[in-house]
C-alpha positions in Angstrom: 84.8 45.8 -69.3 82.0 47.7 -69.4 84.5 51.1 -70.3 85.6 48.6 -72.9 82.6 48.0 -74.6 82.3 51.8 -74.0 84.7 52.6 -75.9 84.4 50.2 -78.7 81.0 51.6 -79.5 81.7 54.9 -79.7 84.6 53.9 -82.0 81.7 51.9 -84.0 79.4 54.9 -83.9 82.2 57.7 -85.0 83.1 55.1 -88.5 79.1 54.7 -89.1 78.7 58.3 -89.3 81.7 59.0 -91.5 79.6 56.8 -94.0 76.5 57.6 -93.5 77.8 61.4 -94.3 79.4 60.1 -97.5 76.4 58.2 -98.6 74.5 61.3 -98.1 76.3 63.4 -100.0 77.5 61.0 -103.1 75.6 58.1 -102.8 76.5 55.1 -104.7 80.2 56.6 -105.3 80.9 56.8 -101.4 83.3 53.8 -101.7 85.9 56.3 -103.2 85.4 59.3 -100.8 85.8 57.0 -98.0 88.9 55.8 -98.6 89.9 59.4 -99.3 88.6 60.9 -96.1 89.5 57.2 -93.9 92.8 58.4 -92.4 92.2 62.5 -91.4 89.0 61.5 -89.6 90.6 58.4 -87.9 93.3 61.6 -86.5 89.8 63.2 -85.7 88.2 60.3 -84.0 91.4 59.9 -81.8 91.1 63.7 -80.4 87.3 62.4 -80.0 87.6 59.8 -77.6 90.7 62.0 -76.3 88.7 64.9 -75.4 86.0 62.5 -73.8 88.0 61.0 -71.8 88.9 64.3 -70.3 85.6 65.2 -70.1 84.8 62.0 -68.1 82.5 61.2 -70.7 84.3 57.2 -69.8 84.0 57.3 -66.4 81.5 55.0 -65.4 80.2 56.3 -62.1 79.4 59.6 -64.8 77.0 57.9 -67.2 73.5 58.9 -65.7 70.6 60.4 -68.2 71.1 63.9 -66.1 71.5 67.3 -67.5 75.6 67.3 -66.1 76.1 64.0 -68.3 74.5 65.5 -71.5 75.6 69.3 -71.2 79.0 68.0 -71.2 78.7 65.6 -73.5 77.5 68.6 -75.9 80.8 70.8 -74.2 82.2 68.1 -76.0 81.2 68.1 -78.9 81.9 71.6 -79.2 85.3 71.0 -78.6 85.8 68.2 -80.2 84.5 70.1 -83.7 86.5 73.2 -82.9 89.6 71.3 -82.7 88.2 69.6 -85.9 87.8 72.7 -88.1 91.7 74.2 -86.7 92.9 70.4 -87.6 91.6 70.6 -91.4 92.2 74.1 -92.2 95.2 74.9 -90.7 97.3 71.7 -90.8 98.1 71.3 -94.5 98.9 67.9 -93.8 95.1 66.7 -94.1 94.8 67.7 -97.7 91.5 68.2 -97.2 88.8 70.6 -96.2 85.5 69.9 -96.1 83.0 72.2 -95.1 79.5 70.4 -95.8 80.9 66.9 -94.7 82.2 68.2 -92.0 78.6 69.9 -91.1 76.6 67.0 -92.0 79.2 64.3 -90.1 79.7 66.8 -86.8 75.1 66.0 -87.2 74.7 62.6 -87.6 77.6 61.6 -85.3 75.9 63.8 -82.2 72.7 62.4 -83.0 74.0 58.8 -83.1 76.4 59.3 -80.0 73.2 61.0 -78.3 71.0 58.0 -78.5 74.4 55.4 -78.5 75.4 57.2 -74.7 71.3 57.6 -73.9 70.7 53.8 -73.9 73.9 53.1 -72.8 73.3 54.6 -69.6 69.8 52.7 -69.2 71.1 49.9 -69.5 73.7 50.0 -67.5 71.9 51.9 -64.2 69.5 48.4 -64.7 72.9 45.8 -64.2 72.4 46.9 -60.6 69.4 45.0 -60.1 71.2 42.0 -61.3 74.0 41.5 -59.1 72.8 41.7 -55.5 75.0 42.5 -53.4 74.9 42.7 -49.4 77.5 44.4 -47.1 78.3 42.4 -43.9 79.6 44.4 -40.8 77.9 47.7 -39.5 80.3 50.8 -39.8 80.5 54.2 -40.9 82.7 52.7 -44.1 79.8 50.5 -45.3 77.7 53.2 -44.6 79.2 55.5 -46.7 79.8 52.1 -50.0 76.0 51.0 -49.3 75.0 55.2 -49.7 77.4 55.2 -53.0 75.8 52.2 -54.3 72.6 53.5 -54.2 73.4 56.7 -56.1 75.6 55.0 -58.3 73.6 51.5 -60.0 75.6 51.6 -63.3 78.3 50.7 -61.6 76.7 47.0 -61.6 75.8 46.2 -57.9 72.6 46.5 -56.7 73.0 47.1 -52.7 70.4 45.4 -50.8 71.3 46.4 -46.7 74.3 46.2 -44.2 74.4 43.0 -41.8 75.1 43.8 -38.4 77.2 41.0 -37.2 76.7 42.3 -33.7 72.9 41.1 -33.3 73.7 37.4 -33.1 70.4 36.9 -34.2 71.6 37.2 -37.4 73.7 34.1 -37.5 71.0 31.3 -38.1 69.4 33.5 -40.9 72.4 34.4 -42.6 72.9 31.6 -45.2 69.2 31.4 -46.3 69.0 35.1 -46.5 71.9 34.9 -49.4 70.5 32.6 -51.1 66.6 33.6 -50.9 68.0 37.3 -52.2 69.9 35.7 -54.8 73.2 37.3 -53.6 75.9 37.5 -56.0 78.4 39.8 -54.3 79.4 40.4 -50.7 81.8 42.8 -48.9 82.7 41.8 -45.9 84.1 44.3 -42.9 86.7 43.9 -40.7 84.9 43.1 -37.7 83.8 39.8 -39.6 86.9 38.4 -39.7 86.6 38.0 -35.8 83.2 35.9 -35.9 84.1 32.0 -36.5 80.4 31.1 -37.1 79.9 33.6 -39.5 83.1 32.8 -41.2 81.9 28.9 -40.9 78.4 30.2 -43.1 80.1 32.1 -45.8 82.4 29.2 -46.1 80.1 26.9 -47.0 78.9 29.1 -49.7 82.0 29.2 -51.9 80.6 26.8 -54.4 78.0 28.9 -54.9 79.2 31.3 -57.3 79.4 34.6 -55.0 82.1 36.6 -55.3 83.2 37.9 -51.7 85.2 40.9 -51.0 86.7 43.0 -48.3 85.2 46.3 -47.6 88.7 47.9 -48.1 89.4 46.8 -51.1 85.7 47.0 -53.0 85.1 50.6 -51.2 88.4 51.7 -52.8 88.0 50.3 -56.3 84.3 51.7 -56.6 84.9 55.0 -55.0 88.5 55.9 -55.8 89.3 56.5 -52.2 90.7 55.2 -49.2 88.6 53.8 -46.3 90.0 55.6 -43.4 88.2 53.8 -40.8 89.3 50.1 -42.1 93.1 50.9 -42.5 95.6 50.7 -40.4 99.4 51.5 -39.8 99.8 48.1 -41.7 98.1 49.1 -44.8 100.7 51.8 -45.4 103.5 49.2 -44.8 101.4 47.1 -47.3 100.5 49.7 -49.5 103.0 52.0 -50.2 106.2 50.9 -50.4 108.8 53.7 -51.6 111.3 51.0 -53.4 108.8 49.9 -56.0 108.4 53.8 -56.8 112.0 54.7 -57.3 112.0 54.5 -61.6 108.5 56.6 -61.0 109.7 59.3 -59.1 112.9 59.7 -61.5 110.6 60.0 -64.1 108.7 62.1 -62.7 111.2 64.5 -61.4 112.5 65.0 -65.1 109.0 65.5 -66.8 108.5 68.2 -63.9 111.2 70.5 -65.3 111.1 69.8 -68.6 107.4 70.6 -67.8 108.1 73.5 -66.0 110.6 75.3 -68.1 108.2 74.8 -71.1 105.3 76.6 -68.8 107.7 79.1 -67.6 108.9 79.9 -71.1 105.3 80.2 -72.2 104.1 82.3 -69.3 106.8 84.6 -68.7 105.8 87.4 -71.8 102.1 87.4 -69.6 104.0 88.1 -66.5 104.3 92.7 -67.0 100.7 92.4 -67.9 99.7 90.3 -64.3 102.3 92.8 -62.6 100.4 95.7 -64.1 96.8 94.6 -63.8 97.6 93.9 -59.7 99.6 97.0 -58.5 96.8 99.3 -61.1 93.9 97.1 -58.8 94.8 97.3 -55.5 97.9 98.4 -52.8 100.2 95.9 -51.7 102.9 93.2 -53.3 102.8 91.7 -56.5 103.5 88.5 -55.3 102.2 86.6 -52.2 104.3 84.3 -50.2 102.8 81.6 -48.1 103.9 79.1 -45.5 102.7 75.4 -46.6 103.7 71.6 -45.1 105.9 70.0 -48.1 106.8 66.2 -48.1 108.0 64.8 -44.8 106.4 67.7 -42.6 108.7 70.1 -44.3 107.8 73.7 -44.0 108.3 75.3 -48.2 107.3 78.8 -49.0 104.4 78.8 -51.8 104.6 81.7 -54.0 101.4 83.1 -55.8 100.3 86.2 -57.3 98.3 88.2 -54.6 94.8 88.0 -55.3 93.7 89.2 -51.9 93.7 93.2 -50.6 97.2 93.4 -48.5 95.6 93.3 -45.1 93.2 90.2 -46.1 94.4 88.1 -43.0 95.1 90.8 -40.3 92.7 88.9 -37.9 94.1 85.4 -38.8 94.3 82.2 -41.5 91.0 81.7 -42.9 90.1 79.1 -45.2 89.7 80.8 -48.7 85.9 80.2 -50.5 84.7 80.6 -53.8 83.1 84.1 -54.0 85.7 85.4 -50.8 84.7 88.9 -49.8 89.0 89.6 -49.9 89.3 88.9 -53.1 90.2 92.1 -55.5 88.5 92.5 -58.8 91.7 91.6 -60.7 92.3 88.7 -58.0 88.7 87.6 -59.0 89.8 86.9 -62.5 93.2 85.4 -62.4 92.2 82.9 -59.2 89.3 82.1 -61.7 92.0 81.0 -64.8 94.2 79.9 -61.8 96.7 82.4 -63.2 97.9 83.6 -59.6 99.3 79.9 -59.5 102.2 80.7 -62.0 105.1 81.2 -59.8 104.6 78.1 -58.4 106.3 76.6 -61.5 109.5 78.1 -59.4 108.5 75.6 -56.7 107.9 73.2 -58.9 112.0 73.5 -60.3 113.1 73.8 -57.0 112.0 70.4 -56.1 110.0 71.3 -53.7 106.3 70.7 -55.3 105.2 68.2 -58.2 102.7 69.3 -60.9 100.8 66.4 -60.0 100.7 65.5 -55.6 98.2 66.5 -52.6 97.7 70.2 -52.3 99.9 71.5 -49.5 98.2 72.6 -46.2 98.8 75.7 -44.5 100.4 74.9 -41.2 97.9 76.5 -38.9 95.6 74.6 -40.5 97.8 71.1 -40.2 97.6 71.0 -36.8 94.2 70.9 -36.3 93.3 68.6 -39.7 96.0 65.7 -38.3 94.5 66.1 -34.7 90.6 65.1 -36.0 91.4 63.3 -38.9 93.2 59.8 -38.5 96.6 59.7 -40.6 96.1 63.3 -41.9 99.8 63.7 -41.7 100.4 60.4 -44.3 99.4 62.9 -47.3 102.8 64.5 -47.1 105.1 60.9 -47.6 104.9 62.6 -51.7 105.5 65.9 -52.7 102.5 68.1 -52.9 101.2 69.1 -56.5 99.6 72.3 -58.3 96.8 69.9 -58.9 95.7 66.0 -57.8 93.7 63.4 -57.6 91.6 65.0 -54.9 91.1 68.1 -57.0 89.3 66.2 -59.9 87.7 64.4 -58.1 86.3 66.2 -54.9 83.5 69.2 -55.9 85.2 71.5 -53.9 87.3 74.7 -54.9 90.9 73.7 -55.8 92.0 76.1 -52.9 90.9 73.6 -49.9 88.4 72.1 -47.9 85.8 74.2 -46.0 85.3 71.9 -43.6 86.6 68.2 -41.4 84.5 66.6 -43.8 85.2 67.9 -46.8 88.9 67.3 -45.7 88.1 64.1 -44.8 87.1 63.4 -48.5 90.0 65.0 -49.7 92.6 62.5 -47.7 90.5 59.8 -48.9 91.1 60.3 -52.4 94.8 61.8 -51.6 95.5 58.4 -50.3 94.5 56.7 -53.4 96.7 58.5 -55.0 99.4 57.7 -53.1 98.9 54.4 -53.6 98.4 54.2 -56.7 100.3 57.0 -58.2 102.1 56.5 -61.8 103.1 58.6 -64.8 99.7 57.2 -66.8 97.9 57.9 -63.6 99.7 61.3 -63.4 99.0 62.1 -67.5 94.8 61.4 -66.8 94.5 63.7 -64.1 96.8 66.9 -66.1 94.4 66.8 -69.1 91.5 66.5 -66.7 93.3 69.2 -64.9 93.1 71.7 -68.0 89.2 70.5 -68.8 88.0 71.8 -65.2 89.8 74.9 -66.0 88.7 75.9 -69.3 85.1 74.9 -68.0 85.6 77.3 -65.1 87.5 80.2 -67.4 84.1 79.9 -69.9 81.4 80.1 -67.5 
């Protein structure tokens, strides 16, 4: 709802500026420009709420009065007017090209979306406060929720504590605790499940109004990842059933090529260029093949452009990093425009990889990953992408985790995926995809 609402204002905001700018510049005879300028600046306030969806600028967990919230909301804006001015004077199908309207709308429209997002976000950081909401059962899951709530209050519960259902002596407080905190939401852990009497007091407040959930379920839809220490080998029988998927992954199988030939086709005049660049930087191959775990456990060969000096791993796999010490200077650049990942587009018509899927692991690293991190191994029932769900939404390099617990993360939200995977899901994380990377390329 509240994305919604969201949305529909910044629709509201984008048609008030249009003529606002119109009055501005012709005053009482606006009526006629409007209707003249009505349908190319509707085309431009689709790429507008486009581009902020990209940009997360809908995402609610994102709408905080912070400097990240409002230097990309002006990144933008940016983009949003450069695509504007290629749109009007290089499509001839506009008809029009204004230059001072354009000036004066691209104005008032930041100005109004400025102060429209500004108290936006204020309000919606105080719905917290209004929906109390208490977790029930003491784990490292409701840890982690009660920790997110905290940071995140926009997202409309304000978390008061965890129960412990282990100290009994929480039982004959319980049901006038709720109700003297005004308790609107609760999220209930497994381990509640297994107390009668505390079953027997949250029963009796069903007229009440609350709205109960478990802590798998609200952990997943607030967070956008998996629970790994609520699920079990029943949640995947549950959860992710391979016959539901079948029109999906034909789908999907076809948009790969057609999307690969197309990137391929593109791609392929850059190729002597690449080829020159590396063997004019630094001894060794052109291109860099690499063992990785495809779906099912299976073993596929990832091919890259090296980036690396030839002798980069001479005493073992190591985790790459963000400014690595093996990296050439050419290596530098292209891992930075994630142009080394270009011949993967042959893995990608091979059938072996999916633009959109869980990063594929290195094997020496598999082994240790599924031995500390419970069903590590469940990531590879799809096949593994050149980008995912993890990538947008984990901080970390798209080349791995640096550590168990940044790995840890990454399952989570590889998980979701799985789950929840669809071509709509697979279109929103492509585009956010090519934001990160222009973002990345410009800095």
């Amino acid at each position: 709802m509240k994305k919604f609402f969201l949305f529909i204002g910044d629709i509201a905001i984008l048609y008030l500026s249009l003529f606002l700018t119109l009055y501005i510049r012709y005053g009482n005879n606006f009526d006629v420009q409007f209707g003249f300028h009505m349908f190319p600046f509707t085309i431009i306030f689709a790429v507008w709420t486009i581009i902020f969806y990209i940009t997360n600028l809908y995402e609610i967990s994102f709408t905080k009065n912070n400097i990240r919230f409002f230097s990309d909301f002006l990144y933008s804006i940016a983009a949003i007017s450069a695509i504007s001015i290629f749109l009007f004077y290089f499509i001839p199908f506009f008809r029009i090209t204004p230059k001072t309207n354009f000036f004066i709308f691209i104005t008032v429209a930041t100005i109004l979306q400025t102060l429209w997002r500004f108290y936006f976000n204020r309000l919606t950081a105080k719905s917290g406060y209004q929906n109390n909401t208490l977790l029930i059962g003491l784990s490292q899951q409701s840890r982690e929720l009660y920790d997110f709530l905290l940071a995140n209050p926009q997202l409309g519960y304000g978390a008061l504590g965890i129960i412990d259902v282990e100290d009994r002596a929480v039982y004959g407080i319980l049901e006038n605790l709720i109700k003297q905190k005004n308790v609107k939401t609760l999220v209930l852990g497994p381990s509640v499940y297994e107390i009668p009497h505390i079953i027997d007091v949250l029963y009796r407040l069903v007229g009440f109004g609350l709205n109960f959930h478990n802590l798998s379920d609200f952990y997943e839809q607030t967070t956008g990842r998996v629970p790994l220490g609520v699920i079990d080998q029943a949640w995947f029988l549950e959860n992710l059933s391979e016959g539901k998927k079948r029109a999906y992954e034909l789908g999907k199988r076809v948009l790969d090529v057609i999307g690969a030939f197309i990137i391929g086709a593109v791609s392929l005049p850059l190729y002597p260029f690449i080829v020159l660049a590396i063997e004019l930087d630094s001894k060794g191959p052109v291109f860099y093949r690499q063992a990785r775990v495809g779906r099912t456990g299976k073993i596929l060969t990832l091919i890259k452009f090296r980036t690396m000096f030839y002798d980069a791993e001479k005493t073992g796999p190591v985790w790459a990093s963000e400014n690595d010490a093996r990296t050439t200077r050419v290596g530098r650049f292209i891992r930075k425009t994630r142009i080394d990942e270009l011949p993967q587009i042959w893995n990608v018509l091979r059938g072996e990889m999916s633009f959109v899927g869980p990063r594929p692991e290195r094997p020496e690293f598999h082994g240790k990953l599924q031995g500390e991190i419970p069903f590590y191994k469940e990531r590879y029932l799809v096949k593994p992408g050149l980008t995912g769900w993890a990538q947008i939404k984990h901080k970390l390099d798209f080349r791995g985790g640096m550590t168990i617990a940044d790995t840890y993360e990454k399952l989570q939200h590889d998980l979701f995926y799985i789950k929840n995977r669809s071509l709509l899901l697979d279109l929103g994380i492509i585009l956010k995809t090519i934001n990160i990377l222009l973002k990345k390329a410009i800095r």
